[in-house]
N, C-alpha and C positions, 0 to 999 in steps of 0.2 A: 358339374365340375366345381363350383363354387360352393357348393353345399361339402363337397369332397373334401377341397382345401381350406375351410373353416373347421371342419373337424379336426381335418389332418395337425392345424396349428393350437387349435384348443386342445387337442390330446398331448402334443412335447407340451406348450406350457403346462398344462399338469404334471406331464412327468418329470420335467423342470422344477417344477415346489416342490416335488414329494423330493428328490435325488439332492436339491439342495438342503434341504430339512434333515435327509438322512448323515448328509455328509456333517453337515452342525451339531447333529447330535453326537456324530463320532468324535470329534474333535478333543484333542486332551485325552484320549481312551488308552487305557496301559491293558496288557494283556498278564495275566498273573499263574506261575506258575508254583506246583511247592513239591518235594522231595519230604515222602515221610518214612521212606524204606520199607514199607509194610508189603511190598509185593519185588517177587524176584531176588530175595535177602534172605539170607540163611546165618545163624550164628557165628561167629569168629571169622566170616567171610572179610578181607581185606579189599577196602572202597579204596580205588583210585579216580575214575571216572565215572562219572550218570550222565546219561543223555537225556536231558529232559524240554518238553516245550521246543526240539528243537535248537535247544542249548547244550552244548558239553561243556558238564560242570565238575572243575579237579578236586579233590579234598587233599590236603595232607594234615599231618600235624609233627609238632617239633617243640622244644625248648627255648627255641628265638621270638625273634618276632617280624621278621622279615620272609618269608617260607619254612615251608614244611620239610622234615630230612624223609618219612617214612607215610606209606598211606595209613588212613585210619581202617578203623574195621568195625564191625557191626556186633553189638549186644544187645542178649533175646529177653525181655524182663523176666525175673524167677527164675529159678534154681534151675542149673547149677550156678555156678557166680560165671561171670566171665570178666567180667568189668571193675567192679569193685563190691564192697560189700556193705548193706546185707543180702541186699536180695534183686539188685536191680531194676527194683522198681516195681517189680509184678508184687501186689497187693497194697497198692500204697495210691494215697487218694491221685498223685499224678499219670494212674496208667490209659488212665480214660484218655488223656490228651498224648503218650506218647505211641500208645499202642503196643505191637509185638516186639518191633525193633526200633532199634534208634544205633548213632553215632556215635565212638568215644574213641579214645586216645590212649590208653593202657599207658600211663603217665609220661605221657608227652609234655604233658600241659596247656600246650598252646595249640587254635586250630587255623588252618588256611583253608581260603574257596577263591578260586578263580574260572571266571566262566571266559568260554570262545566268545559271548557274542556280548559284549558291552548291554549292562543292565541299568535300570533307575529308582529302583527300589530291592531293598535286600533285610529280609527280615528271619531270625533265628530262633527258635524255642531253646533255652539253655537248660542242662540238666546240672545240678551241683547235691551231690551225696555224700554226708559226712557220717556213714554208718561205721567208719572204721576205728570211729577213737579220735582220727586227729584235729588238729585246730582248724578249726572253720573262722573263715572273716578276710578282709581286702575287695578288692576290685575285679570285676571284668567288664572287660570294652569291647565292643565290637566298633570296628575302623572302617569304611569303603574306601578303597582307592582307583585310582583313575589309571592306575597304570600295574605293576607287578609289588606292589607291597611297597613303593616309592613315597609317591604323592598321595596325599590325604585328603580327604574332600566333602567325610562329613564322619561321624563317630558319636555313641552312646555308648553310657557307662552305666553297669549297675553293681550297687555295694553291697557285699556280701555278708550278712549279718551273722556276728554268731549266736546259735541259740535257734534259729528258723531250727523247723523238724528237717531230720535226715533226709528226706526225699522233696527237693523244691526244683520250682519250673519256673523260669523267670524270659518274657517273651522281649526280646532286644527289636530294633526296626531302624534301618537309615535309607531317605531317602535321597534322592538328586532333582536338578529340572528336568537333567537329560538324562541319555543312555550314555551313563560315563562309568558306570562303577563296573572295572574290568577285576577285581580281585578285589576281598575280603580277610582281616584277620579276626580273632576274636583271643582276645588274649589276657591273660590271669596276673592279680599285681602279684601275688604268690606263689609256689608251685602247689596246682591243688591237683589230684589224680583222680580225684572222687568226681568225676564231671562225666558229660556229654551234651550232643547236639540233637537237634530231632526237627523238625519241620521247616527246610529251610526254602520260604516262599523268595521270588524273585518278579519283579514286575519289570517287564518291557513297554516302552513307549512305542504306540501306533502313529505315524505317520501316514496323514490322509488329505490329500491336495484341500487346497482353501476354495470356500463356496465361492469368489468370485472366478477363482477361476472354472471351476464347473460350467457355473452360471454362461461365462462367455463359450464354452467350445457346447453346449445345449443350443445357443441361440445361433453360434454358426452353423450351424447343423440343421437348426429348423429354416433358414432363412436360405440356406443351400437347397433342398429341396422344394422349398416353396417358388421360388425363382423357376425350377426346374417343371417344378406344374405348372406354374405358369404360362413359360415357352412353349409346353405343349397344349395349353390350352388356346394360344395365339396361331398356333397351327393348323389347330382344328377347324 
């Protein structure tokens, strides 16, 4: 019986290091998802909702900058145009990174995303195509907010050059500490129509109890049955 209940307590403590080691490793751990439209997307198809990761995620887009009036809808790269022109992208060195489909606005200008489940990181591929002749140059920004297009809580800007080739991909990112950023704009200092979105990654924060507490409901737990072989071994 003694031989019994040495093993019995050398095996939790081991499984004690290992489950607190695992738990230490997880800590900090975000789980990451991304929306590239390349499955289940058909051209001209209009995107209101994606359910991804467990997350329902809204698109719209609009001429403001506070929500969307209209859903966005889906352009296939290459002919025929659906998007803008010249060719949406299929044979141009950024198709590798957008794939078959992607996002746009049919000149809205401006895009919204709002997810159900509060996120911590929110990262966008931008598409900006000035095959049509018009002026290219100014600003976009991508904003996270904490609440419906309100409050603000973190935002990166990038500037729009003119002269870049007709087909650019420019990859925007904001992060948080927490799971705050409930809605996203991304928004043009111009009105530019030659745009879209494509890969829009979002990272959730794991929350995973702290080693010490592990640690304590492990040792209650060994210390509960060892008591219990015990009494029976006082019995016997």
């Amino acid at each position: 019986m003694k031989t019994s209940l040495f093993s019995f307590v050398s095996i939790a403590g081991t499984a004690a290091a290992l489950c607190l080691g695992t738990v230490g490793a997880a800590q900090g751990a975000s789980i990451t998802t991304t929306i590239d439209f390349e499955s289940g997307f058909s051209d001209l198809q209009p995107v209101d909702t994606v359910l991804a990761g467990g997350n329902q995620v809204t698109f719209s887009v609009g001429p403001g900058t506070t929500g969307g009036i209209s859903p966005a809808f889906i352009a296939e790269t290459g002919a025929p145009i659906t998007a803008f022109s010249p060719n949406d992208g299929g044979g141009t060195a950024i198709e590798a990174d957008i794939g078959s489909f992607f996002l746009t606005d049919r000149g809205a200008s401006n895009y919204f995303i709002e997810f159900d489940q509060a996120v911590s990181g929110l990262g966008v591929d931008i598409l900006d195509f000035r095959g049509d002749g018009g002026t290219r140059g100014g600003e976009v920004t991508l904003t996270a907010f904490s609440d419906l297009f309100s409050t603000a809580i973190g935002s990166t800007t990038f500037t729009i050059v003119n002269g870049l080739p007709n087909a650019h991909l420019e990859s925007l990112f904001v992060d948080v500490p927490g799971n705050l950023i409930q809605s996203a704009s991304i928004v043009y200092s111009g009105r530019d129509t030659g745009t879209g979105i494509d890969n829009i990654t979002f990272e959730t924060k794991v929350s995973v109890p702290e080693p010490s507490s592990v640690l304590g409901l492990l040792a209650l737990a060994t210390l509960g049955v060892s008591s219990t072989m015990l009494r029976k071994q006082k019995q016997q």
